[in-house]
C-alpha positions in Angstrom: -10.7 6.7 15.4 -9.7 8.3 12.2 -6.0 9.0 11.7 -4.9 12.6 11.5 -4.1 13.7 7.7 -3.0 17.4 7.6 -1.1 19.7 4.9 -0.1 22.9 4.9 -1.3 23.4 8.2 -4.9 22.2 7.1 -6.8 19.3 8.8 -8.7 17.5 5.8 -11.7 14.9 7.5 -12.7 12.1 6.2 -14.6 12.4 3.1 -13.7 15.7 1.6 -11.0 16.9 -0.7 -9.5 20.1 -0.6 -7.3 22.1 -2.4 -4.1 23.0 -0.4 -1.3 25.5 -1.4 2.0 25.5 -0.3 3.8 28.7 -0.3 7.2 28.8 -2.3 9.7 32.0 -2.8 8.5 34.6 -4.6 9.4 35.6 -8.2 12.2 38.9 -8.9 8.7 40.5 -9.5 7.6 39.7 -6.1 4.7 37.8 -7.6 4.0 35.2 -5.0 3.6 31.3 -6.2 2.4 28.4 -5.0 2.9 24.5 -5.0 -0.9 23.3 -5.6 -1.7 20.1 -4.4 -5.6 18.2 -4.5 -6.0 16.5 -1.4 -8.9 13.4 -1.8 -9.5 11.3 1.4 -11.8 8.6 1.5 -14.4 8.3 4.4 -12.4 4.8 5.5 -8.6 5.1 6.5 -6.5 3.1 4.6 -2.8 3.8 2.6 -1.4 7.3 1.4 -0.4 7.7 -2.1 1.2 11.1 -3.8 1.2 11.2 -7.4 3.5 14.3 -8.6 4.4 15.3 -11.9 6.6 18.3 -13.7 9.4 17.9 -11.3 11.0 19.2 -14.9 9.1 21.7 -15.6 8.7 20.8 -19.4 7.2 17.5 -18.7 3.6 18.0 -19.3 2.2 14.5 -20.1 1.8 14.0 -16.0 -0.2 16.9 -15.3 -2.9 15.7 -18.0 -2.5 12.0 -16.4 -3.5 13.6 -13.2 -6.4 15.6 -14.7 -8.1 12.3 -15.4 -7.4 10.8 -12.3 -9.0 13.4 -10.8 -12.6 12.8 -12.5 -12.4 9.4 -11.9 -15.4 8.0 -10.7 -14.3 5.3 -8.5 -12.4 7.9 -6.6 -16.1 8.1 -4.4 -14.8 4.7 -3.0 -11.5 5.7 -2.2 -10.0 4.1 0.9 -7.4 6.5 2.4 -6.1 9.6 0.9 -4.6 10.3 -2.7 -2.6 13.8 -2.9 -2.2 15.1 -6.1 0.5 17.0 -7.1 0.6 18.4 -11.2 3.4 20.7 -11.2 6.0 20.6 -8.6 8.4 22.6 -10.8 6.6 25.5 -10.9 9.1 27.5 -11.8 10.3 25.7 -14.7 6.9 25.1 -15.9 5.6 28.8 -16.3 8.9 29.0 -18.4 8.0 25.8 -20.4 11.8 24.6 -18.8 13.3 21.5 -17.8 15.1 23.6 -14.9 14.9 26.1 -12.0 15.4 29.7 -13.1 19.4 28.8 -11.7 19.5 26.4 -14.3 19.5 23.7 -11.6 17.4 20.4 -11.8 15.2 19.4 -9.6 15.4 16.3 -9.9 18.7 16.2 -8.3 18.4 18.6 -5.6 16.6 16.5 -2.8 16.2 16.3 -0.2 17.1 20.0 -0.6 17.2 22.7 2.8 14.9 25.4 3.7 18.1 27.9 4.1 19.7 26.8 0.5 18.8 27.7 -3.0 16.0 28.1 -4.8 16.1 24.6 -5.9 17.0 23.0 -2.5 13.7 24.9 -0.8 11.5 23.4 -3.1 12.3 20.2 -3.1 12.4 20.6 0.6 9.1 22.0 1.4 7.7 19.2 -1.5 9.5 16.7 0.6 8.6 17.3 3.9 4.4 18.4 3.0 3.9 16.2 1.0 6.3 13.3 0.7 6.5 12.7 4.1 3.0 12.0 4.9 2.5 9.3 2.8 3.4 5.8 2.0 4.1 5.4 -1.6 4.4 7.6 -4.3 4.2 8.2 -8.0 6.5 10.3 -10.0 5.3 10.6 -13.7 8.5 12.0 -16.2 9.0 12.0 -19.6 11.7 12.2 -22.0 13.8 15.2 -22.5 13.3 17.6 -25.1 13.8 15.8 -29.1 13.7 12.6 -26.8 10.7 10.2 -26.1 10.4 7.0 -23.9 8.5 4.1 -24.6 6.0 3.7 -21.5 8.5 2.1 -18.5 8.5 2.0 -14.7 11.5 2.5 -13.0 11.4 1.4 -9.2 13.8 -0.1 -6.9 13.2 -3.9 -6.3 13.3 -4.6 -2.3 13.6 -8.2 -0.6 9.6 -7.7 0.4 8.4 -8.0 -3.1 5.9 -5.3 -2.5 8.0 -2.7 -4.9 8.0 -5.4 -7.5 4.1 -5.9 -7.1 3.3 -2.4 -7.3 5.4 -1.7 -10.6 3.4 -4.9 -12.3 0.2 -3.9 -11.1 1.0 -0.5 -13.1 0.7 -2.3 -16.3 3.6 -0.7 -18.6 5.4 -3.2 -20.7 8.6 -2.5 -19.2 10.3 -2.1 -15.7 13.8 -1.5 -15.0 15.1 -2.3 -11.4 16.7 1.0 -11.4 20.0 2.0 -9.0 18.4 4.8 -6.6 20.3 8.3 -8.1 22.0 10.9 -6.0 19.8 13.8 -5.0 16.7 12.1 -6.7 13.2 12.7 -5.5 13.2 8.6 -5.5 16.4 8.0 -3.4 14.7 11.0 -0.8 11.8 9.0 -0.4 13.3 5.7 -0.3 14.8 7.9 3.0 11.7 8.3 4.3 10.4 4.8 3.8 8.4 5.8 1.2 8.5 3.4 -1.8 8.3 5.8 -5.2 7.6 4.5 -8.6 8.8 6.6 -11.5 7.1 6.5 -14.9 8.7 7.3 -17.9 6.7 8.0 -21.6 6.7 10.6 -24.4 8.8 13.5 -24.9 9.0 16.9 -23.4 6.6 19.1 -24.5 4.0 17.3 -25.9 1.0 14.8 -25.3 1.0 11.8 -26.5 -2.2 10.3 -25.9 -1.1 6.3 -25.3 1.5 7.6 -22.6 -1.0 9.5 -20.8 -3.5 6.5 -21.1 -1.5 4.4 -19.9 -0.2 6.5 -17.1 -3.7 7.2 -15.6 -4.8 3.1 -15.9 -1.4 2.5 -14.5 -2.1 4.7 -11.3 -5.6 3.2 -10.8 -3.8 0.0 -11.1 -1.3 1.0 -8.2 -4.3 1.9 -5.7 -5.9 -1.5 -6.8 -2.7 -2.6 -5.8 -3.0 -1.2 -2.4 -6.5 -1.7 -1.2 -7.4 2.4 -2.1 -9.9 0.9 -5.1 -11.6 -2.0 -5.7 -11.1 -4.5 -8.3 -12.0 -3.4 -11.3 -14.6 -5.4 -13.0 -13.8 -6.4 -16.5 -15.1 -9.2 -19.1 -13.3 -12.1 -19.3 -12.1 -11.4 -23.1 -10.3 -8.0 -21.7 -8.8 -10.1 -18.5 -7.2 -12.4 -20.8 -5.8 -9.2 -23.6 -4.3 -7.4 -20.1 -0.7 -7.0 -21.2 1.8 -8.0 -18.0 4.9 -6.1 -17.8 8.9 -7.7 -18.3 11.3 -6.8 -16.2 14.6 -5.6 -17.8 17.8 -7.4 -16.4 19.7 -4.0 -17.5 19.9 -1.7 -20.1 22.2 0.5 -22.7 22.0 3.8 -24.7 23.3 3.8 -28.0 25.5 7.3 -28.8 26.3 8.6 -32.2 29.8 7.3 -33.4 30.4 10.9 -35.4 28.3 14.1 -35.6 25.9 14.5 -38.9 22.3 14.2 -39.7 21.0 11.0 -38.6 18.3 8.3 -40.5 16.6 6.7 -37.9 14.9 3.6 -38.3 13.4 2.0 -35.5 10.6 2.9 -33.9 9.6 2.6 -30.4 9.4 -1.4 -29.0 11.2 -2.4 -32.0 13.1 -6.1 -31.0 16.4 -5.7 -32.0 19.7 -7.9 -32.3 23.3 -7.5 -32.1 24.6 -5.4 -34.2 21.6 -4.7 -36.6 21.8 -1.4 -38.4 19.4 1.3 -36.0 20.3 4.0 -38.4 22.8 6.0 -40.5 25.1 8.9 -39.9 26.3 11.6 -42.6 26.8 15.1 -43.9 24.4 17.5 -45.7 25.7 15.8 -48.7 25.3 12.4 -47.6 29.1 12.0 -47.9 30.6 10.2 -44.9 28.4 8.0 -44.1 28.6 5.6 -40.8 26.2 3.0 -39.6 24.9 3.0 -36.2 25.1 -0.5 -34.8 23.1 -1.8 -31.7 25.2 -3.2 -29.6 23.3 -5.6 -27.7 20.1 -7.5 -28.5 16.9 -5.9 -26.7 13.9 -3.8 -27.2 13.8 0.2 -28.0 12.6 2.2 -24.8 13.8 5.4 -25.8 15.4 6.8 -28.6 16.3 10.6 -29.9 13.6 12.7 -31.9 15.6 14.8 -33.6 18.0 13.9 -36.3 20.5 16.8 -36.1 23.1 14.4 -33.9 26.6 15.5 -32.3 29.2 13.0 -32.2 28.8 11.0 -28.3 25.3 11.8 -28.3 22.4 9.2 -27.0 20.4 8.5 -29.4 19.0 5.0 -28.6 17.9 3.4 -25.1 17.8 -0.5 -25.1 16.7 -2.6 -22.8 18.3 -6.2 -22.5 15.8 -9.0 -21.5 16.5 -12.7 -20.6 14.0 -13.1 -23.2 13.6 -10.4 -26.0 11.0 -12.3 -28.1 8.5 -12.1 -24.9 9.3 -8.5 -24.1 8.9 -7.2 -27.6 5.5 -9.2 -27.5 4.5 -7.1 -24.1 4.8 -4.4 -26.0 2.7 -4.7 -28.6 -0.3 -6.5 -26.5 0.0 -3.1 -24.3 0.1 -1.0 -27.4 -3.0 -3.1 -28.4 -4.8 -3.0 -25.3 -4.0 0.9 -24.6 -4.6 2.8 -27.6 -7.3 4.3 -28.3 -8.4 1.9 -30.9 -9.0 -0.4 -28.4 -12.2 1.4 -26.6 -15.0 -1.2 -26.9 -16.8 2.3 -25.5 -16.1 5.5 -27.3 -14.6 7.9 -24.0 -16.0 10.9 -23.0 -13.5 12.9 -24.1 -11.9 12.7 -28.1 -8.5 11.4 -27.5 -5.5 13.8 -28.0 -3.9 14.3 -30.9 
């Protein structure tokens, strides 16, 4: 007998998906809106897996990663149910905003209360509809505004292993066994029982085509993972070129030792040692000039966009790795194995730009 899988108060069988909506509080306009979620169950029973994205509302690169999981092809196969959810933050993303319309995050509001703020209702009805009736999850960020991450999975490691499997069968060159945060999404689940695996890549705003690439392989991978797909079938050659991911024993950000306009100079992935030059620090003029130093040796996962600094600011994140040399070499076999450039097959879509 098939086990029950209902949300929102609608029963979805076996074999169909359906498009449920969740009704949130209504705008000063009284124009109603709605938490949109794509239910796919597969005809056999088998694990739950949300995948959520824009719980900042200006965090778009999820919403296209769950577009294209959506016409996946293999999803005909699925075994158990896949609920996908592109905009949580609705609210913040209608205003192309990080944050609620009270300027509070999200991300930090959980498990929230259906008798609290605006913030604290959402989360909670996300929490218990949709959170709560699975097993795992998938929470795709990005980096704040004028800040971009290199393509990382955050998770916390338990004694099981299973939370360690699941983040290397995701395939991004990096993972950080991450603390569980306050008022989190991740630490609500974790709550529940429900294992969550955050990925971080690109910066607010915009789409960055190797982040979102990566994001929707790295999903597919998860199910794989978990017995929802099978195997996927690939030649021998591409097998080998499969870039596995290091795990990050801890990591640093880098802030700006005075305000001025900074000269960045490594990129994304860049190895680097302690206390190599990352950039330079000065006035209009160039007058007063300071060198920003890294302070450990590790690899660049995230680093500020814009050069326009204020003294304390972050402006680098570095990850330290028992061995950098290896870790810097995940990264560029993913970056080789991602990008488009590597398409044996031209896709059906042009990639974004």
């Amino acid at each position: 007998m098939s086990t029950k899988v209902q949300i929102g108060g609608s029963d979805i069988p076996p074999g169909e998906r359906r498009l449920v909506e969740l009704r949130l509080p209504l705008l000063y306009t009284h124009t109603p809106v709605v938490l949109t979620a794509q239910v796919i169950r597969g005809r056999r029973d088998g694990p739950r897996l949300f995948v959520c994205a824009a719980i900042h509302g200006d965090e778009i690169n999820g919403v296209e990663i769950i577009r294209r999981l959506r016409q996946c092809p293999g999803l005909e196969r699925l075994r158990g149910t896949l609920i996908l959810v592109p905009v949580v933050n609705v609210y913040g993303f209608v205003r192309q905003s990080r944050y609620l319309p009270d300027r509070r995050d999200l991300n930090r509001c959980f498990p929230g209360s259906d008798k609290g703020s605006l913030a604290a209702r959402l989360a909670n009805a996300f929490l218990e509809e949709i959170v709560a009736k699975t097993d795992f999850g998938v929470d795709l960020h990005t980096g704040a505004v004028h800040r971009e991450n290199l393509p990382q999975i955050r998770a916390t490691f338990e004694e099981s292993g299973r939370v360690e499997a699941l983040a290397k069968a995701f395939g991004s060159p990096v993972i950080l066994n991450a603390d569980l945060r306050d008022g989190s999404l991740r630490e609500a689940a974790a709550r529940l029982g429900v294992p969550v695996l955050v990925y971080e890549a690109g910066e607010a705003l915009r789409f960055d085509e190797l982040a979102i690439r990566a994001g929707a392989r790295g999903v597919l991978g998860v199910m794989r993972e978990l017995g929802m797909l099978g195997k996927a079938k690939r030649p021998k050659e591409a097998r080998q070129a499969h870039p596995e991911a290091v795990i990050a024993t801890s990591s640093q950000w880098v802030r700006a030792p005075q305000s001025g306009i900074l000269r960045a100079t490594k990129p994304l992935g860049t190895r680097v040692v302690k206390g190599e030059p990352l950039g330079w620090i000065a006035d209009p003029l160039g007058e007063n000039e300071i060198v920003v130093e890294a302070p450990t040796a590790g690899v660049v996962i995230g680093k500020v966009k814009l050069p326009l600094v204020n003294e304390g600011e972050a402006l680098y994140h570095i990850a330290r790795f028992g061995a950098p040399d290896m870790a810097a070499e995940a990264v560029e076999r993913f970056q080789n194995a991602v990008g488009p450039e590597s398409d044996a097959v031209p896709p059906l879509e042009p990639p974004l730009n």
